[in-house]
C-alpha positions in Angstrom: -100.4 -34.6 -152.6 -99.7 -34.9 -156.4 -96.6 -35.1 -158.1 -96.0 -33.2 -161.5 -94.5 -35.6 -164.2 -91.4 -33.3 -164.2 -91.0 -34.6 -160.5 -90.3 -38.4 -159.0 -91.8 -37.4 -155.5 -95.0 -35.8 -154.0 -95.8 -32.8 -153.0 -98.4 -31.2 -151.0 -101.0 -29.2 -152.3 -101.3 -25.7 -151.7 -104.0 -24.6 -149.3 -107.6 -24.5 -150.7 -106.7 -27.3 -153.5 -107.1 -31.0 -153.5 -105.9 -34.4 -155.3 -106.7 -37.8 -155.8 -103.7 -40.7 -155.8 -101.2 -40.3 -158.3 -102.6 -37.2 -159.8 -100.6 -35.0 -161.5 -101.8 -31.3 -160.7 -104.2 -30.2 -157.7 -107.5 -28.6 -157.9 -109.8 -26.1 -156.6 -112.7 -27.4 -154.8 -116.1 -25.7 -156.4 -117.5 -23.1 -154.1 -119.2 -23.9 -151.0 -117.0 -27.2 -151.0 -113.4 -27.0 -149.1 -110.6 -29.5 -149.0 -111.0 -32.3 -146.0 -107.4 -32.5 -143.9 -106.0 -34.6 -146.4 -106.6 -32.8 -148.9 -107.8 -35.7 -151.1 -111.6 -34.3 -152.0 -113.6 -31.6 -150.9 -116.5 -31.5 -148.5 -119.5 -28.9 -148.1 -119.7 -26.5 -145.5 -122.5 -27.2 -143.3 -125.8 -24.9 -142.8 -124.8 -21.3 -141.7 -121.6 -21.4 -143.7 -120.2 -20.7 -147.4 -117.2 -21.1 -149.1 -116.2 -19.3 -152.4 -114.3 -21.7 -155.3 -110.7 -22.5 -154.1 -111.5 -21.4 -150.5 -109.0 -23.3 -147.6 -112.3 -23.0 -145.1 -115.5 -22.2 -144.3 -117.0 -19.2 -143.5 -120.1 -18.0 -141.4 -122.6 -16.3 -142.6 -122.6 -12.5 -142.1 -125.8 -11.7 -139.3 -129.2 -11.2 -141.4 -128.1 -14.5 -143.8 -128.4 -17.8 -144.2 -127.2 -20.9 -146.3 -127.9 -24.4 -146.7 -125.0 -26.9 -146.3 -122.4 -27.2 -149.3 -123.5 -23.4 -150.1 -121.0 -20.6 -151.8 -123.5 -17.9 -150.9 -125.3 -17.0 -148.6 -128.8 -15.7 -148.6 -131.0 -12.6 -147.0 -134.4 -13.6 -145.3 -137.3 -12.1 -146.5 -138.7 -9.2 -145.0 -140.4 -10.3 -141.2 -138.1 -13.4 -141.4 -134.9 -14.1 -139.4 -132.0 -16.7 -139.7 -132.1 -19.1 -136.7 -129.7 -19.4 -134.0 -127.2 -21.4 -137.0 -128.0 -19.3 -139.5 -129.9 -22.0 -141.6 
């Protein structure tokens, strides 16, 4: 929540944004980070998942990729090589 100096009470942050006490504006969380349930700071997505800035949740990789936990991207294997059963 956050609460804009024009504004006595809190509000909640839109989806895909985050706060810490008393701030006065959200923010995005920095890609392959998402907002936690509170929405108070942003955690990585774990091994087989990315997450582009301001996303609300993780996604899994597309088949063929890969990615490493708190990733935005995810990665092709080399030629010969495939993603393991998690797509790490």
């Amino acid at each position: 929540t956050y609460a804009p100096s024009s504004s006595a009470t809190c509000k909640r942050c839109e989806d895909g944004t985050w706060s810490s006490s008393k701030a006065a504006h959200c923010s995005l969380c920095e890609g392959g980070l998402v907002p936690d349930a509170s929405q108070v700071q942003c955690t990585p997505c774990s091994e087989g998942r990315f997450a582009l800035p301001g996303s609300e949740n993780c996604t899994v990789c597309p088949s063929g990729t890969y990615s490493l936990q708190g990733q935005w991207t995810c990665s092709r294997c080399e030629d010969g090589y495939v993603p393991d059963a998690n797509r790490s």
